[in-house]
C-alpha positions in Angstrom: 1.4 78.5 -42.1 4.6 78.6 -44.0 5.8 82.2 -45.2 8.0 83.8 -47.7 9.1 87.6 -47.2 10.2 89.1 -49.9 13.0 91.8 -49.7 13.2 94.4 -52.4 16.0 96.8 -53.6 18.4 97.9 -51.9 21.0 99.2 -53.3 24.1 99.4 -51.1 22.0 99.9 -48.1 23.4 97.9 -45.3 21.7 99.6 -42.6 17.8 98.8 -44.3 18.8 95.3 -44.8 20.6 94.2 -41.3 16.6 95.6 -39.6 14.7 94.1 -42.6 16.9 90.7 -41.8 15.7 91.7 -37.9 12.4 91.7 -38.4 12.3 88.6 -40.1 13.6 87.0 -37.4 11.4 88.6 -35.1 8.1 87.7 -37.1 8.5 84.1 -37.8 9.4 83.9 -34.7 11.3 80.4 -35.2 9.4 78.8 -37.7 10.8 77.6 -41.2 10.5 80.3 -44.1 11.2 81.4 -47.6 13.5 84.5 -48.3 13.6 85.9 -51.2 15.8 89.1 -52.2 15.0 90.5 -55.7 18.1 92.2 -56.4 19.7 95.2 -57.0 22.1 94.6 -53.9 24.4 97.7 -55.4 25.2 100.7 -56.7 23.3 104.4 -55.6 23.6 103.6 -51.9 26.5 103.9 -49.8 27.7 100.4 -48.4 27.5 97.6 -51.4 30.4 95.8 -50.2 28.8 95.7 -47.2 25.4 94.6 -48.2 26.7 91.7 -50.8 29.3 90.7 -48.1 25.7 90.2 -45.2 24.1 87.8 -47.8 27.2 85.9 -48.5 27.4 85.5 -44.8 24.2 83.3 -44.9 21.5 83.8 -43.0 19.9 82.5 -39.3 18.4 78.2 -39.6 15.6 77.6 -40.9 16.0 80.3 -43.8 15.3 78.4 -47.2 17.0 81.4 -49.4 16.8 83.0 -53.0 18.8 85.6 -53.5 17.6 86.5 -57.6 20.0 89.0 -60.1 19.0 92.8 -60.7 20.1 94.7 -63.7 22.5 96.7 -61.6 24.4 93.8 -60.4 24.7 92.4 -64.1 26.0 95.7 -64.5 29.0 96.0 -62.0 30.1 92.1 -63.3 29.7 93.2 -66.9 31.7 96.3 -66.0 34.3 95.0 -64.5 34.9 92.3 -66.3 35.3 94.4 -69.0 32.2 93.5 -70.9 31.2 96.9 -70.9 32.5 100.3 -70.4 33.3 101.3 -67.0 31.5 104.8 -67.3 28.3 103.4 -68.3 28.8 101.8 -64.7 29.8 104.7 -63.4 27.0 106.8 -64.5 24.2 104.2 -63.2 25.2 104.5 -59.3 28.4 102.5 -59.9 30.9 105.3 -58.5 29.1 104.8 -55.1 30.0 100.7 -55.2 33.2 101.2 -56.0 33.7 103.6 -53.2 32.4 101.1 -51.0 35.2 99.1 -51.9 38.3 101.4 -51.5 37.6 103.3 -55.0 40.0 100.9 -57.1 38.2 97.9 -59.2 42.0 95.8 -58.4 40.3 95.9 -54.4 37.3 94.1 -55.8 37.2 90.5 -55.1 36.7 88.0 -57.1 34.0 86.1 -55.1 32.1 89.2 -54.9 32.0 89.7 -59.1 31.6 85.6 -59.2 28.9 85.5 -56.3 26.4 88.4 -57.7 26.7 87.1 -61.3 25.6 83.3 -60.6 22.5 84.8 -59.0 19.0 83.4 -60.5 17.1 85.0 -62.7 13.8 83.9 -61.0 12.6 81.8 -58.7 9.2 80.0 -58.7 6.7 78.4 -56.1 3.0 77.4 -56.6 1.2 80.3 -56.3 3.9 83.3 -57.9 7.1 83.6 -59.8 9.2 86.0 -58.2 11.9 88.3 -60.6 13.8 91.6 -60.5 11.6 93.6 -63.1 8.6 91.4 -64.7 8.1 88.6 -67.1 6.5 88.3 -70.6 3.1 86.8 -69.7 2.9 85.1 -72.9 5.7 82.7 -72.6 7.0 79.9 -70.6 10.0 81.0 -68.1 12.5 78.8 -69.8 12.2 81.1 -73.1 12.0 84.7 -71.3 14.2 87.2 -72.2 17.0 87.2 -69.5 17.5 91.1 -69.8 13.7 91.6 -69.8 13.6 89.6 -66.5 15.8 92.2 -65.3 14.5 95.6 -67.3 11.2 95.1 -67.8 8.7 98.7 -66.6 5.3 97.9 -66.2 2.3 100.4 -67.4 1.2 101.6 -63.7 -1.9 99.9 -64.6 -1.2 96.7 -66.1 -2.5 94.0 -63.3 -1.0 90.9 -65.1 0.5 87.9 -63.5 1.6 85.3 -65.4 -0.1 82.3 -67.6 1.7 80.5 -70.0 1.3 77.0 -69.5 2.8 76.7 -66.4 -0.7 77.9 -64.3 -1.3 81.4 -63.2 0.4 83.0 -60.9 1.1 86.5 -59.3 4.4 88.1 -60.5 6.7 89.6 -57.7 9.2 92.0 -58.6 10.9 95.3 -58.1 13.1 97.8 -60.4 10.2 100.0 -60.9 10.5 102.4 -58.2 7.4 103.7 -56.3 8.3 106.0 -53.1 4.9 105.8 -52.4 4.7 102.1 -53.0 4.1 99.2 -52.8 2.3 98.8 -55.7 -0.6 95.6 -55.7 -2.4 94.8 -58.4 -4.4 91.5 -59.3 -1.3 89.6 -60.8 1.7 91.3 -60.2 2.7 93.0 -56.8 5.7 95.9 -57.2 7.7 95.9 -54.0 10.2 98.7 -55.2 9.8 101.5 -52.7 12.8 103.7 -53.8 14.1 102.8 -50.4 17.8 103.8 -51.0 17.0 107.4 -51.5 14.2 107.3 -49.0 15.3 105.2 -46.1 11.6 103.2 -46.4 11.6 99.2 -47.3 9.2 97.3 -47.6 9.0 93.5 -47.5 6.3 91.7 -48.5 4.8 88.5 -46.2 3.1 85.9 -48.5 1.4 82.8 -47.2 2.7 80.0 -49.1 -0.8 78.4 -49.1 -2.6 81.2 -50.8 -2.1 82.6 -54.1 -2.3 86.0 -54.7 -0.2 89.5 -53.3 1.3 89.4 -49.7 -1.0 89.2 -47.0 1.1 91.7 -44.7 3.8 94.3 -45.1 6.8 95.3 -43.1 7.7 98.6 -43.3 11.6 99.3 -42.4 12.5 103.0 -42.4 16.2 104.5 -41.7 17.6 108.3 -42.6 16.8 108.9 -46.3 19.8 109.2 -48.5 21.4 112.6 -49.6 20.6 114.1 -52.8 22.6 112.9 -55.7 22.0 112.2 -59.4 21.9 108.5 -60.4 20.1 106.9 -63.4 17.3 104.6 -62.5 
């Protein structure tokens, strides 16, 4: 049965990322798959360089790959392109990023800024649509909102997918973190785990010929991160 795991945020962490990409491996055990990353490869966490420079690498054969944009990354290309101010960056987790690349935005390179802003906004299959932060359920995906693919907070308690002429199907994001997570609900499954400040990721299995929330979790835990104060 053909598979797609589904890698949440994480937020400069190399370390969660190089066993999530491990396990992978290890549990389709050679077969063809679907991997999807959600976003939010940067800022908080200690090794963004690090983690953008792994999924630029590309990944093992048989890997069909979609690797979607998270506010944060919009926010380091904004930022230093100079679309926005660089302490609004700063003050979201971007000082950490930076860091990561020698503390000066002249070592940034190019291909990095260029690579995380043509990331897609979504990525569809037949059973879900899979996004950084949630959808409008009302509308068809070529008239959402780009920054509310990428912002969007769920009520805790709203189970909707998606159904807007395009058939219904479950909605798999992050961006709304949930230490205690995931959170599944009837149309929408919430991968986002906190796992940069905890050191616990989650990637969700789905079966590509079932529709619905992921029929198995991984669970990838590493040392949590130290305390510091970063906006969400």
């Amino acid at each position: 049965m053909p598979l797609t795991y589904v890698i949440p945020d994480l937020h400069g962490r190399r370390d969660l990322l190089d066993r999530a990409l491990a396990e992978i491996e290890t549990h389709r055990a050679g077969e063809n798959a679907t991997l999807i990353v959600l976003g939010d490869y940067v800022d908080k966490g200690p090794d963004s360089r690090r983690v953008i420079a792994r999924l630029r690498a590309g990944m093992a054969p048989g890997l069909r790959l979609a690797m979607l944009k998270g506010n944060h990354d919009a926010l380091m290309v904004a930022a230093l392109r100079g679309d926005v101010a660089m302490a609004n960056w700063m003050t979201k987790g971007g000082d950490t990023a930076l860091a990561s690349y020698g503390g000066d935005v002249a070592d940034v390179p190019v291909h990095d800024i260029d690579w995380l802003d043509g990331r897609p906004l979504w990525h569809i299959d037949a059973h879900r649509i899979y996004v950084h932060a949630g959808v409008d359920p009302a509308l068809p995906l070529a008239q959402q909102d780009p920054v509310l693919l990428m912002t969007k907070r769920y009520v805790d308690d709203d189970a909707s997918g998606h159904d807007a002429g395009e058939g219904a199907r479950h909605v798999v994001h992050g961006h709304d973190r949930h230490a205690d997570g995931p959170l599944l609900k009837q149309g929408r499954s919430n991968l986002d785990t906190y796992a940069w400040k905890t050191g616990r990721l989650v990637i969700g299995v789905f079966d590509d010929a079932l529709p619905g929330g992921p029929v198995e979790l991984i669970e990838i835990t590493a040392p949590p991160a130290p305390d510091r104060t970063a906006a969400p």
